[in-house]
N, CA, C and O atoms as a GROMACS GRO file, in nm:
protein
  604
    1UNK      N    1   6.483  15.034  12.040
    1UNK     CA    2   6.474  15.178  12.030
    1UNK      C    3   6.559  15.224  11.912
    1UNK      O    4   6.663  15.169  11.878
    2UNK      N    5   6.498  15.340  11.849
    2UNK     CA    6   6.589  15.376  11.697
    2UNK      C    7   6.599  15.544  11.733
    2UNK      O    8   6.521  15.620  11.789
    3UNK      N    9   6.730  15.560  11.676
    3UNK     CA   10   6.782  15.714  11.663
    3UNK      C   11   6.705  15.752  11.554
    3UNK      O   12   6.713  15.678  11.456
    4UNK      N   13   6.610  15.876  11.543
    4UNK     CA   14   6.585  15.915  11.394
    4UNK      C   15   6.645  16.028  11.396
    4UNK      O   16   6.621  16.078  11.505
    5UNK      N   17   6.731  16.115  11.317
    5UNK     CA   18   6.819  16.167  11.276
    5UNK      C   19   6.711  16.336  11.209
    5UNK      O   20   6.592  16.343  11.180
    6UNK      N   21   6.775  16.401  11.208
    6UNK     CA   22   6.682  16.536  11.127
    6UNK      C   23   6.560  16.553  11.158
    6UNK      O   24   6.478  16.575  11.069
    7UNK      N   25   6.521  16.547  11.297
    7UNK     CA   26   6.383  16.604  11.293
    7UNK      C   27   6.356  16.728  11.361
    7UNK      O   28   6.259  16.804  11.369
    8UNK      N   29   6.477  16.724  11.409
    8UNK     CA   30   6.460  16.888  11.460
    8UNK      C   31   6.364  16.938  11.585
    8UNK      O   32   6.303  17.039  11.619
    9UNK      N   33   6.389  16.810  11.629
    9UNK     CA   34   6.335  16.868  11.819
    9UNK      C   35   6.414  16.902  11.909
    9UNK      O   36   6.528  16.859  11.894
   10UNK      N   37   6.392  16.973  12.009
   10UNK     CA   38   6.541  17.014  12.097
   10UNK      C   39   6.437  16.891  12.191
   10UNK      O   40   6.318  16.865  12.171
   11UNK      N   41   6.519  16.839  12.284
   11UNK     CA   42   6.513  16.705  12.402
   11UNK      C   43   6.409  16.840  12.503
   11UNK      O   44   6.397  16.962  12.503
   12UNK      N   45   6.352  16.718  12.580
   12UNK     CA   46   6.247  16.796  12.672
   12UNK      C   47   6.116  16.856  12.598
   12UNK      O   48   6.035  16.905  12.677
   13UNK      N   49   6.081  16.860  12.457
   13UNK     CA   50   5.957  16.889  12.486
   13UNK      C   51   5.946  16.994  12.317
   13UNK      O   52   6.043  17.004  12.242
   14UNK      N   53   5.834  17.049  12.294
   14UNK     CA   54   5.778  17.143  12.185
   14UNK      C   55   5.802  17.268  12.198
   14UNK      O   56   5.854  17.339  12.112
   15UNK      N   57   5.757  17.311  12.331
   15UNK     CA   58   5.715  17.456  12.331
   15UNK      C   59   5.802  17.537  12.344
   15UNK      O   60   5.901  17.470  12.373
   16UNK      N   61   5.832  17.654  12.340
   16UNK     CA   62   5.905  17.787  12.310
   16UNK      C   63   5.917  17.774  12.183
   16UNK      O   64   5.838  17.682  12.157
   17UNK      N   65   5.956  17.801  12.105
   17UNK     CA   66   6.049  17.810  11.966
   17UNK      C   67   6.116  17.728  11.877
   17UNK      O   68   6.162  17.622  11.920
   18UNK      N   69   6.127  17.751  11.786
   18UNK     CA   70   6.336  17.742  11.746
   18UNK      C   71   6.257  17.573  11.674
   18UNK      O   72   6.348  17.490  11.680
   19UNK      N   73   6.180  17.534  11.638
   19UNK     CA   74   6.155  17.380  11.563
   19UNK      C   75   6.152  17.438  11.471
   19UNK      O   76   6.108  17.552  11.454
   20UNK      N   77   6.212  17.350  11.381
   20UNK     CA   78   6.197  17.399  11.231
   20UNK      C   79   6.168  17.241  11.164
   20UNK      O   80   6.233  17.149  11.212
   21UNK      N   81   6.072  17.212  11.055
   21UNK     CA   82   6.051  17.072  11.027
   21UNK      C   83   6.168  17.052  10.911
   21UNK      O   84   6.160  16.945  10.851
   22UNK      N   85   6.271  17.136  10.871
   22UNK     CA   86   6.372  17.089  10.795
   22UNK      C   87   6.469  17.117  10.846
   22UNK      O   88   6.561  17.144  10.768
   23UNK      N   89   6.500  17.128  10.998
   23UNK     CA   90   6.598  17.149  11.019
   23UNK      C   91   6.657  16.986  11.050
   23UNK      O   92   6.587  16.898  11.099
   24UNK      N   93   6.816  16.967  11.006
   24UNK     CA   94   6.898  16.874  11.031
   24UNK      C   95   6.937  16.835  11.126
   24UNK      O   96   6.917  16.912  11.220
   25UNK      N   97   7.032  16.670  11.174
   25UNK     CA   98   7.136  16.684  11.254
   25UNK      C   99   7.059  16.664  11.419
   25UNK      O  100   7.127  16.614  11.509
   26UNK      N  101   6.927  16.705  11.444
   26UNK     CA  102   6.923  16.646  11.570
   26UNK      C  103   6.870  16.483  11.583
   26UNK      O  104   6.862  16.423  11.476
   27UNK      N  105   6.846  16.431  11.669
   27UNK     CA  106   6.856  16.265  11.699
   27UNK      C  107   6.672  16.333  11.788
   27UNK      O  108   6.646  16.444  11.836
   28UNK      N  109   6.595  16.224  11.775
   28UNK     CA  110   6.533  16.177  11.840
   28UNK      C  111   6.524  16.049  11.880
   28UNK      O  112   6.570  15.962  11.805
   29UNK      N  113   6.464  16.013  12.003
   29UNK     CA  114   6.470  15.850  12.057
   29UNK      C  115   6.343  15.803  12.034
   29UNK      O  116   6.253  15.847  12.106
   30UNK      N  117   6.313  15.711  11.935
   30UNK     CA  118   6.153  15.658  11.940
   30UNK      C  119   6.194  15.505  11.966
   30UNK      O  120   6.307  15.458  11.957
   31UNK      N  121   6.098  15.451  11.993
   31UNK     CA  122   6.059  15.327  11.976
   31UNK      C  123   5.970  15.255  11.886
   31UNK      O  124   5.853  15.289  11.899
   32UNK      N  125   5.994  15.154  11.786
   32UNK     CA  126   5.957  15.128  11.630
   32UNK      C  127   5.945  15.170  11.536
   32UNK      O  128   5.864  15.141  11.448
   33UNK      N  129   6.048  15.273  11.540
   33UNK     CA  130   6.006  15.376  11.434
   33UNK      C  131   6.053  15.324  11.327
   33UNK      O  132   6.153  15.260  11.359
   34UNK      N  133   6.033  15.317  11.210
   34UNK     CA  134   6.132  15.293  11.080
   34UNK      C  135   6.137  15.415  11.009
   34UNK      O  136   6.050  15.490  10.964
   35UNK      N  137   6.287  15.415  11.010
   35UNK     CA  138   6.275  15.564  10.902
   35UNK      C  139   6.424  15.483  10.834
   35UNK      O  140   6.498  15.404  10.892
   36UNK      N  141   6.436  15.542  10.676
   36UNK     CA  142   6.571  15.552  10.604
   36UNK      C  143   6.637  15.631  10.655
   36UNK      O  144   6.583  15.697  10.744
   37UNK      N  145   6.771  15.659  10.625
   37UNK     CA  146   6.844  15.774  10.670
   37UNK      C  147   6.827  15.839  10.517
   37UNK      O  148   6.903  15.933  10.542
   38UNK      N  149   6.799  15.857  10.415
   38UNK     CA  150   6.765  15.922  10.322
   38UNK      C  151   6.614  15.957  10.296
   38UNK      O  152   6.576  15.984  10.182
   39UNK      N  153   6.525  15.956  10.412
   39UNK     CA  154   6.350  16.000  10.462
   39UNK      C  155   6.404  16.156  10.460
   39UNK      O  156   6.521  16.193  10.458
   40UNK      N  157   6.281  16.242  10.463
   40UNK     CA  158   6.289  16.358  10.445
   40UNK      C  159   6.249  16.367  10.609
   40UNK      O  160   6.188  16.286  10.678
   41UNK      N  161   6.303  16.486  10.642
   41UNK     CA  162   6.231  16.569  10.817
   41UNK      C  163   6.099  16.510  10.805
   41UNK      O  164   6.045  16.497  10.695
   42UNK      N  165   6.037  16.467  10.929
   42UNK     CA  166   5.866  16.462  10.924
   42UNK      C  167   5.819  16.657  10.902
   42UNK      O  168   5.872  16.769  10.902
   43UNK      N  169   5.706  16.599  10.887
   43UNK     CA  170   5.695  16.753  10.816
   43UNK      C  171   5.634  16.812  10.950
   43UNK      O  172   5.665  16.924  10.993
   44UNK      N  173   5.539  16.719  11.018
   44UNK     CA  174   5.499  16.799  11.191
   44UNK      C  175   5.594  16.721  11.279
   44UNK      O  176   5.615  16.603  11.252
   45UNK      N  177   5.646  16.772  11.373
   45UNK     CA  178   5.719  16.726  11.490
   45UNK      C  179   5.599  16.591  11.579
   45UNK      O  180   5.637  16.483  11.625
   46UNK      N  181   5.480  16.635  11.580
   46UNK     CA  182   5.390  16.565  11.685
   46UNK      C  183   5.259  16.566  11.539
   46UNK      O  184   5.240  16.663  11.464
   47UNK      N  185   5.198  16.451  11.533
   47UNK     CA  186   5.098  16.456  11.489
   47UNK      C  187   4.985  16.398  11.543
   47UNK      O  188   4.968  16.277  11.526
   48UNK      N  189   4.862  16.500  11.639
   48UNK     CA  190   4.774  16.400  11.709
   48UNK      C  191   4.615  16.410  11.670
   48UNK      O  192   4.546  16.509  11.649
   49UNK      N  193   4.579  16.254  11.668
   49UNK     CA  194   4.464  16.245  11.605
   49UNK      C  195   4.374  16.200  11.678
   49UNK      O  196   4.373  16.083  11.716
   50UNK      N  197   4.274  16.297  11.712
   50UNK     CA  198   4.157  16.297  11.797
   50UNK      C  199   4.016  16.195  11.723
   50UNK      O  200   3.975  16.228  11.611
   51UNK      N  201   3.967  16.105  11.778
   51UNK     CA  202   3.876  15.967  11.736
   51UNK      C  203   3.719  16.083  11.776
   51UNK      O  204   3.661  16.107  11.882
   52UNK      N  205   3.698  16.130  11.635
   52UNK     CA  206   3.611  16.196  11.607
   52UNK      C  207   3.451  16.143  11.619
   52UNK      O  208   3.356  16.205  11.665
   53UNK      N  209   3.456  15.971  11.545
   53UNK     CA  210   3.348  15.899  11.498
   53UNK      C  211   3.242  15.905  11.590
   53UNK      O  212   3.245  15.907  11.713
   54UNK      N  213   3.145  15.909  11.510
   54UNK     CA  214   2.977  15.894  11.578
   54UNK      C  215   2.929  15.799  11.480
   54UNK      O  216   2.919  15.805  11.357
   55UNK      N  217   2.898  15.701  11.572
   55UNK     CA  218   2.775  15.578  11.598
   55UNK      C  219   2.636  15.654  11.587
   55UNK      O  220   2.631  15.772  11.623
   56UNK      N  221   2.509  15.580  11.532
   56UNK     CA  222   2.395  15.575  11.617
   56UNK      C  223   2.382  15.569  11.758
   56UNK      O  224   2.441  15.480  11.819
   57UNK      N  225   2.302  15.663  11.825
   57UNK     CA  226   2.275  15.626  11.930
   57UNK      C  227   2.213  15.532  11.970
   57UNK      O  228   2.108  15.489  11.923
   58UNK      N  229   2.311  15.467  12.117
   58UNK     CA  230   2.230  15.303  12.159
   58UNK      C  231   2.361  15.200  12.104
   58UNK      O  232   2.377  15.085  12.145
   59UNK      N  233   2.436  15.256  12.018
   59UNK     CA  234   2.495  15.167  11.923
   59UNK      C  235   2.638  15.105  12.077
   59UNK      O  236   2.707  15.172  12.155
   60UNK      N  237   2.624  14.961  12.057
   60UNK     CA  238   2.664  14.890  12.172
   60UNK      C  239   2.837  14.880  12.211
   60UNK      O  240   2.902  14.823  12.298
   61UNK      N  241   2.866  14.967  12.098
   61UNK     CA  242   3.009  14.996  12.121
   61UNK      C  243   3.034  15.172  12.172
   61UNK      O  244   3.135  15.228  12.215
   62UNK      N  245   2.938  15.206  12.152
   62UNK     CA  246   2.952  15.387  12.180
   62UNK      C  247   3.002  15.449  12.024
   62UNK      O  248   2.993  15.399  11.912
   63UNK      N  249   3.065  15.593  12.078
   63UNK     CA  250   3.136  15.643  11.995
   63UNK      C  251   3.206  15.765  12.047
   63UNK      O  252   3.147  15.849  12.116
   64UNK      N  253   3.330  15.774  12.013
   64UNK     CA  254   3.391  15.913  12.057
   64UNK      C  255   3.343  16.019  12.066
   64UNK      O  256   3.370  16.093  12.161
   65UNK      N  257   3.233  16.064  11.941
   65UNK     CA  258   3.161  16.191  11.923
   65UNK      C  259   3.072  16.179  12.027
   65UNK      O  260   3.055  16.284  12.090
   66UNK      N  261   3.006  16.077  12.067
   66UNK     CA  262   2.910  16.111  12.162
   66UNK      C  263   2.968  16.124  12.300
   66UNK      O  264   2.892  16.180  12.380
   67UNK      N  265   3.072  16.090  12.343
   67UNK     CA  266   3.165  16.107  12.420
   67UNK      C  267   3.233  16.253  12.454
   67UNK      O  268   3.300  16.284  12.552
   68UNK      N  269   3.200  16.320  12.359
   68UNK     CA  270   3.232  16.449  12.379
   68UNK      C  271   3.388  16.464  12.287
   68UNK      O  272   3.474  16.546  12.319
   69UNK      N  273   3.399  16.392  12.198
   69UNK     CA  274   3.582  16.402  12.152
   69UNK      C  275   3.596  16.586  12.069
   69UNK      O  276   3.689  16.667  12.064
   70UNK      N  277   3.475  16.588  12.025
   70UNK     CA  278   3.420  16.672  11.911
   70UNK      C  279   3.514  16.793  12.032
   70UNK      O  280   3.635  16.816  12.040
   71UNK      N  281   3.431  16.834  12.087
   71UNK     CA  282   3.483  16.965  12.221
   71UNK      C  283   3.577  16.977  12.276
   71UNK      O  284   3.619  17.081  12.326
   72UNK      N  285   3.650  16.827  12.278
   72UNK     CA  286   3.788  16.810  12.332
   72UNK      C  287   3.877  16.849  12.197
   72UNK      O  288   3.961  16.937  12.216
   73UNK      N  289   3.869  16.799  12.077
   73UNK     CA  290   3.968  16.850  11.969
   73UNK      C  291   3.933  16.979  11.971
   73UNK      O  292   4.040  17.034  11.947
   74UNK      N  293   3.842  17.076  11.985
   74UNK     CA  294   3.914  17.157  11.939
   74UNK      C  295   3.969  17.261  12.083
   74UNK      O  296   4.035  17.364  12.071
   75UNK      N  297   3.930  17.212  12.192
   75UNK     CA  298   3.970  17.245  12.299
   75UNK      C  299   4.139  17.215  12.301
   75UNK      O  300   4.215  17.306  12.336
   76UNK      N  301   4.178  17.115  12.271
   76UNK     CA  302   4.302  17.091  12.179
   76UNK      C  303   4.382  17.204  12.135
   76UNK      O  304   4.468  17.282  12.177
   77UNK      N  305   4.305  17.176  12.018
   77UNK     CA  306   4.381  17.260  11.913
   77UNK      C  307   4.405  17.396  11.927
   77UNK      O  308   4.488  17.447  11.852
   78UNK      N  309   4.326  17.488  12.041
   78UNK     CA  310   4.322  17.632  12.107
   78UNK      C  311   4.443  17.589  12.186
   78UNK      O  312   4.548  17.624  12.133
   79UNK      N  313   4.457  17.505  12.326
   79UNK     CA  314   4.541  17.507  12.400
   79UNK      C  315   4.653  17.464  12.337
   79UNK      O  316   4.752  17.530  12.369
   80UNK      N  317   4.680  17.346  12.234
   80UNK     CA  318   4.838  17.394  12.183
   80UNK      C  319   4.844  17.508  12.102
   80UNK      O  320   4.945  17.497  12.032
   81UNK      N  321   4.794  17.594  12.081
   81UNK     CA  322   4.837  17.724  12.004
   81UNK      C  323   4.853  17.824  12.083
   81UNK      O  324   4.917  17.926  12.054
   82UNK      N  325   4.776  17.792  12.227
   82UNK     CA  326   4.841  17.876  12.346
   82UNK      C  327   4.952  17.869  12.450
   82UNK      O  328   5.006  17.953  12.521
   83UNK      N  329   4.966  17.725  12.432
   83UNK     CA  330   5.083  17.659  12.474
   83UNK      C  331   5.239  17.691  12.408
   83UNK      O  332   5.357  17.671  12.438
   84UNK      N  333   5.157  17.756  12.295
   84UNK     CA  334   5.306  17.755  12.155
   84UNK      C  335   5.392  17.698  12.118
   84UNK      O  336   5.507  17.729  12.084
   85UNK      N  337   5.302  17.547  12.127
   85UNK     CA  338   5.367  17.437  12.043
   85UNK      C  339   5.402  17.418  11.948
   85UNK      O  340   5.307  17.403  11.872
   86UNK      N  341   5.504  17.407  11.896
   86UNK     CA  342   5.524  17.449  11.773
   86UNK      C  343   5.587  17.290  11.666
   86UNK      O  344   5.645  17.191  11.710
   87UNK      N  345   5.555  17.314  11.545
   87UNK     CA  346   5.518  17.177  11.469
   87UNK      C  347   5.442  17.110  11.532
   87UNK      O  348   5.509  17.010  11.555
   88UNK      N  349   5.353  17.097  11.574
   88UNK     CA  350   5.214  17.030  11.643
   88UNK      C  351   5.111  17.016  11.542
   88UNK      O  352   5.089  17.121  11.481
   89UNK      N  353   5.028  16.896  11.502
   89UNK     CA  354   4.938  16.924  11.474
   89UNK      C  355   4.801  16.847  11.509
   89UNK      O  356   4.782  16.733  11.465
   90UNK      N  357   4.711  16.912  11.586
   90UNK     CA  358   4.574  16.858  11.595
   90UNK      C  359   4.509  16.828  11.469
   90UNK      O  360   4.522  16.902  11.371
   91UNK      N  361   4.423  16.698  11.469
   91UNK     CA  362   4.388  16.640  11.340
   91UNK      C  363   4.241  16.571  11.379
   91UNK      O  364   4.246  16.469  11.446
   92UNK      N  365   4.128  16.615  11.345
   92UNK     CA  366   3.981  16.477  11.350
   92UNK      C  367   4.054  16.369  11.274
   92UNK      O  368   4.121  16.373  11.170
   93UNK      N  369   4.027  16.280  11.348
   93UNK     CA  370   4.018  16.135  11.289
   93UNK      C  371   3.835  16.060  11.289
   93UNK      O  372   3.738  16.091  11.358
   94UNK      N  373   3.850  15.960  11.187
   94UNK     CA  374   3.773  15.856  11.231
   94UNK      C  375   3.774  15.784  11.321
   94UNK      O  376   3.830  15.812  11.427
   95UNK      N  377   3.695  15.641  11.292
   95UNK     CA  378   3.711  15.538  11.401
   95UNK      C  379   3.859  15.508  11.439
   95UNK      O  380   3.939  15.475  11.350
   96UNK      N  381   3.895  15.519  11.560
   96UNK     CA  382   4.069  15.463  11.552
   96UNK      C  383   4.008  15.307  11.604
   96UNK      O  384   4.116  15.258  11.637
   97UNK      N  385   3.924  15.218  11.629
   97UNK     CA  386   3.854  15.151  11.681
   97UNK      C  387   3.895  15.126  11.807
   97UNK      O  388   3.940  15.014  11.830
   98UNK      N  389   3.890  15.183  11.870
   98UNK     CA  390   3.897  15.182  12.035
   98UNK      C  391   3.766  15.233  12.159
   98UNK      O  392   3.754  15.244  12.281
   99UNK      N  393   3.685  15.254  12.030
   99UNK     CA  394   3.546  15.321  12.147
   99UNK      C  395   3.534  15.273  12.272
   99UNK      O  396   3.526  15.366  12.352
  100UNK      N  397   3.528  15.183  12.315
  100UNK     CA  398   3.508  15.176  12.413
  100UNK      C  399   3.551  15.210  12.536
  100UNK      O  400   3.493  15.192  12.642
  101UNK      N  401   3.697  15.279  12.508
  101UNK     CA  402   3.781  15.372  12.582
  101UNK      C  403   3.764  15.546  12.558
  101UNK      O  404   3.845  15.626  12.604
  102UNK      N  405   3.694  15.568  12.511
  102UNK     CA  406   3.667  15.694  12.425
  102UNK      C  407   3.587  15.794  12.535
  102UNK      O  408   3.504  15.760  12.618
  103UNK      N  409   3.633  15.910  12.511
  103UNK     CA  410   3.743  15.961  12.401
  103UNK      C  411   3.859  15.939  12.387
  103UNK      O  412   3.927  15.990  12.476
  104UNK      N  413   3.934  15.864  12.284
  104UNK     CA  414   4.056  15.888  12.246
  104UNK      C  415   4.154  15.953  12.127
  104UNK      O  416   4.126  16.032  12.037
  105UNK      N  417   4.285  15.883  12.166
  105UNK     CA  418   4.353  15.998  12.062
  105UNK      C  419   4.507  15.886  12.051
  105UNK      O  420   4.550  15.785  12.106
  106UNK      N  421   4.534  15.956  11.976
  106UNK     CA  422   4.693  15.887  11.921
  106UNK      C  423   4.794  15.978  11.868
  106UNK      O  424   4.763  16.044  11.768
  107UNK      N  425   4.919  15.995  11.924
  107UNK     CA  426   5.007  16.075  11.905
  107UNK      C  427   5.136  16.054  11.829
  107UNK      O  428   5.228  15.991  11.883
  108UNK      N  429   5.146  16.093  11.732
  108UNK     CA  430   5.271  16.039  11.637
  108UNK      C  431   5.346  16.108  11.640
  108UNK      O  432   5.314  16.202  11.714
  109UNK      N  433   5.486  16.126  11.576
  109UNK     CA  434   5.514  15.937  11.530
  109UNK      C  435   5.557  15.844  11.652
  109UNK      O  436   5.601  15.731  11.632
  110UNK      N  437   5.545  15.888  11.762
  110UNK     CA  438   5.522  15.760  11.885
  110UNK      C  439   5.420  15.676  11.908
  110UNK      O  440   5.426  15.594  12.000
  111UNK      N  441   5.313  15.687  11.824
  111UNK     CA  442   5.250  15.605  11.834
  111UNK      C  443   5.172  15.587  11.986
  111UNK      O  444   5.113  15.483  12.018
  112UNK      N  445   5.181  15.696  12.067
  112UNK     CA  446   5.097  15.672  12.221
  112UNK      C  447   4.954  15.718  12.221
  112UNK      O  448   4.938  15.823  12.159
  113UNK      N  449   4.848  15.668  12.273
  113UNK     CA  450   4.721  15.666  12.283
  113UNK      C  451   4.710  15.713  12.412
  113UNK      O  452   4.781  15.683  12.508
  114UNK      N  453   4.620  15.786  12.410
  114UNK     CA  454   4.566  15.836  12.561
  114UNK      C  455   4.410  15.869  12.556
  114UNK      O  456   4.376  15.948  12.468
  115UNK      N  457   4.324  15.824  12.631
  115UNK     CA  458   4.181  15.847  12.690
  115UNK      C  459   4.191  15.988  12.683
  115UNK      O  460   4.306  16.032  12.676
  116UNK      N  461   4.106  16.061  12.683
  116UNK     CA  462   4.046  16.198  12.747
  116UNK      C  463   3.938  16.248  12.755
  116UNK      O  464   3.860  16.265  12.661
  117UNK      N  465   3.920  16.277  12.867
  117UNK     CA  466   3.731  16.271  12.901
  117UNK      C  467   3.709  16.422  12.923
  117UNK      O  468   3.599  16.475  12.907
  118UNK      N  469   3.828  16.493  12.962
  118UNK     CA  470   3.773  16.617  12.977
  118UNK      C  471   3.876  16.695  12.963
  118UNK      O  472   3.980  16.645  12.922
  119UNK      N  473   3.866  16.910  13.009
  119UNK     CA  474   3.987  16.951  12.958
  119UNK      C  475   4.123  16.934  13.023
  119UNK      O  476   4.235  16.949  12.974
  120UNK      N  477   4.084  16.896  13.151
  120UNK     CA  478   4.174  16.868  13.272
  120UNK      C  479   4.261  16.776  13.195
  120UNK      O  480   4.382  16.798  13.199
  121UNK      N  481   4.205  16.647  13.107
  121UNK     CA  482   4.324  16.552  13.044
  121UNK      C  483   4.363  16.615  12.953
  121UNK      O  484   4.484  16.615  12.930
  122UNK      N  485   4.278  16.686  12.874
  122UNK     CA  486   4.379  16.769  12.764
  122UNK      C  487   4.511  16.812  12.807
  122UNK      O  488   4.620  16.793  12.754
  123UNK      N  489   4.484  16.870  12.905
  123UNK     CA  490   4.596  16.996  12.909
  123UNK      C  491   4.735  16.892  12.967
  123UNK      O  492   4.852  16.925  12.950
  124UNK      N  493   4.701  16.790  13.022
  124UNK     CA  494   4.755  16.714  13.097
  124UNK      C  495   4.842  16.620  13.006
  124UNK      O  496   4.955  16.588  13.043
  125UNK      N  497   4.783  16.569  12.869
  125UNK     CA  498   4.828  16.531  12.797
  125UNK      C  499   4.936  16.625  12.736
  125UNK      O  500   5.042  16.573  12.702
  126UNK      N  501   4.917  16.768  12.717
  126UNK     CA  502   4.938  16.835  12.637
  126UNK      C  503   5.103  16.867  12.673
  126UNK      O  504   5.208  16.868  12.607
  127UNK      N  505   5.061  16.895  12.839
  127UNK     CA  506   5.177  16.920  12.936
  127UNK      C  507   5.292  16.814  12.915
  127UNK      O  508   5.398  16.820  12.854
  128UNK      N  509   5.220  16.695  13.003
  128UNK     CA  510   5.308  16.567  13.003
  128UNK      C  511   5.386  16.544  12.866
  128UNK      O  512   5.506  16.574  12.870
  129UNK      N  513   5.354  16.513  12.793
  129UNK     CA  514   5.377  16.456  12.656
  129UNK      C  515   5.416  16.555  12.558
  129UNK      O  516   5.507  16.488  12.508
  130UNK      N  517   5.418  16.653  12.497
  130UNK     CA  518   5.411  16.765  12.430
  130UNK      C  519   5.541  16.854  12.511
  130UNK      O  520   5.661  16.836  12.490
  131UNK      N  521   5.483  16.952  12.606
  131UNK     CA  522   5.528  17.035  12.670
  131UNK      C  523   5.677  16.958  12.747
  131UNK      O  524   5.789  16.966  12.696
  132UNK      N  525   5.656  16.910  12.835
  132UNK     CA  526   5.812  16.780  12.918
  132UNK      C  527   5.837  16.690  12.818
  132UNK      O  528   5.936  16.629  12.859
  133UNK      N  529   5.810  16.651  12.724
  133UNK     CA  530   5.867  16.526  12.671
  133UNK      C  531   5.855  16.422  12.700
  133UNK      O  532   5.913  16.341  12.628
  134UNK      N  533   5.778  16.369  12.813
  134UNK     CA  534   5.742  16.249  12.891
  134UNK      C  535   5.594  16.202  12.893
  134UNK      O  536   5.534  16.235  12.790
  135UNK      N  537   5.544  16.155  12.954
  135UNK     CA  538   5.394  16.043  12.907
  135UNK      C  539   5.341  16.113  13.007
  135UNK      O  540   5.411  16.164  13.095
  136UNK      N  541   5.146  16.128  12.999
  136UNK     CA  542   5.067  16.152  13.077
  136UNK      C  543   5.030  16.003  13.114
  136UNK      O  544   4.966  15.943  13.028
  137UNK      N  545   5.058  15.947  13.210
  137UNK     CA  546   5.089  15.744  13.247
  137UNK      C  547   4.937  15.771  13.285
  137UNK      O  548   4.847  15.739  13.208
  138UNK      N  549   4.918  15.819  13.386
  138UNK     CA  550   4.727  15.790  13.403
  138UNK      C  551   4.612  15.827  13.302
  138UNK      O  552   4.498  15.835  13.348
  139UNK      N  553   4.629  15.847  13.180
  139UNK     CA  554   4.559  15.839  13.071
  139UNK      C  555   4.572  15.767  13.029
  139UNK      O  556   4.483  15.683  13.037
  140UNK      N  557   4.707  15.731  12.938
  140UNK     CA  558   4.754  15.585  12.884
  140UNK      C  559   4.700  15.475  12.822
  140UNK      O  560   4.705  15.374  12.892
  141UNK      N  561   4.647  15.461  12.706
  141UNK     CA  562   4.605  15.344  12.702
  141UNK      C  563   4.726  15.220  12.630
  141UNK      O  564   4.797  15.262  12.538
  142UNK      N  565   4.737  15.135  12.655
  142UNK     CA  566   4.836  15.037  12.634
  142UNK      C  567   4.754  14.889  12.588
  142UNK      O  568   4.635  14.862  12.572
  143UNK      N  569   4.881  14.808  12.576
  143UNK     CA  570   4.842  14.652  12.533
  143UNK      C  571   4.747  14.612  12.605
  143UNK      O  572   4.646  14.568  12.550
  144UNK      N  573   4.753  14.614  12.694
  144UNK     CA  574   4.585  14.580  12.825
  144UNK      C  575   4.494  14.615  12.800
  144UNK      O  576   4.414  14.533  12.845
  145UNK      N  577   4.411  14.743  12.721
  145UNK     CA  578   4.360  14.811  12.734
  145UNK      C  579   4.323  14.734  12.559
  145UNK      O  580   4.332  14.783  12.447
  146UNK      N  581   4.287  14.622  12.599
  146UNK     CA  582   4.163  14.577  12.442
  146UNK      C  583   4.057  14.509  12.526
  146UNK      O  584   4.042  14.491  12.647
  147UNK      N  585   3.980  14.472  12.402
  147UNK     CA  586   3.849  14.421  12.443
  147UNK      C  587   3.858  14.262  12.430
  147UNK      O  588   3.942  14.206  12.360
  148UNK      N  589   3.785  14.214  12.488
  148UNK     CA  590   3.796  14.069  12.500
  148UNK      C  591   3.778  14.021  12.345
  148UNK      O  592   3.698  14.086  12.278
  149UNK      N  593   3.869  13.879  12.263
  149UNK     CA  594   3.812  13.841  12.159
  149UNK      C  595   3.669  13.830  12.136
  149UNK      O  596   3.598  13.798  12.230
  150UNK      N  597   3.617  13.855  12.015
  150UNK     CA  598   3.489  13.835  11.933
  150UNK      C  599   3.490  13.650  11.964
  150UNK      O  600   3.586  13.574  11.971
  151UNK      N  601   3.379  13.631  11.975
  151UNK     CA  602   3.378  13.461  11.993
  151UNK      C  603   3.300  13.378  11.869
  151UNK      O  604   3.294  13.256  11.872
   0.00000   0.00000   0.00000
């Protein structure tokens, strides 16, 4: 686990106020993070990237878009702006290649992945993780959560 230094989150979470992306002097706790101590503030507090991609249909891996990710980002991006999350940012991504768990998403700079199939996980994610500072664990996707080797 690494202290990153200047990023300017208060502990517990995003919402109310008071983040500033240059503000100094507070500590966050990540896990793998690499930063210099001469790195600038991240410029968003949370950066999350919704797995946008569309496949052909039929196509034997799926795809997020057909999955519905499309409705969930921006279902997203309304509820943290009503949430008043602040330094947040919702982002389309491409393939993150995980379809087959899809819809998914990835949340930086922690690096956590979470499924979401509908708005119920949004908000849930949004809550858990965002809002408390802590993990939505029944979304979760983790080291387990690959596909068997190509043979």
């Amino acid at each position: 686990m690494q202290h990153l230094r200047g990023a300017g989150v208060k502990p517990g979470g995003l919402a109310g106020g008071g983040w500033c992306p240059y503000m100094r002097g507070t500590t966050i706790l990540m896990t793998g993070a690499r930063m210099a101590e001469a790195d600038p503030a991240p410029y968003f507090q949370a950066h999350i990237f919704v797995c946008c991609n569309r496949r052909p249909d039929g196509h034997k891996r799926g795809s997020c878009a057909a999955s519905g990710s499309e409705a969930l980002r921006d279902y997203m991006k309304s509820r943290a702006k009503e949430l008043g999350l602040k330094g947040v940012r919702v982002n389309q991504a491409g393939c993150l290649d995980r379809c087959e768990f899809g819809p998914t998403l990835v949340i930086y700079p922690e690096g956590i992945w979470y499924q979401v199939r509908s708005r119920e996980d949004v908000d849930e994610v949004l809550t858990a993780h965002l809002v408390e500072g802590g993990r939505a664990r029944r979304l979760m996707l983790t080291e387990k959560d690959v596909l068997p080797a190509k043979a």
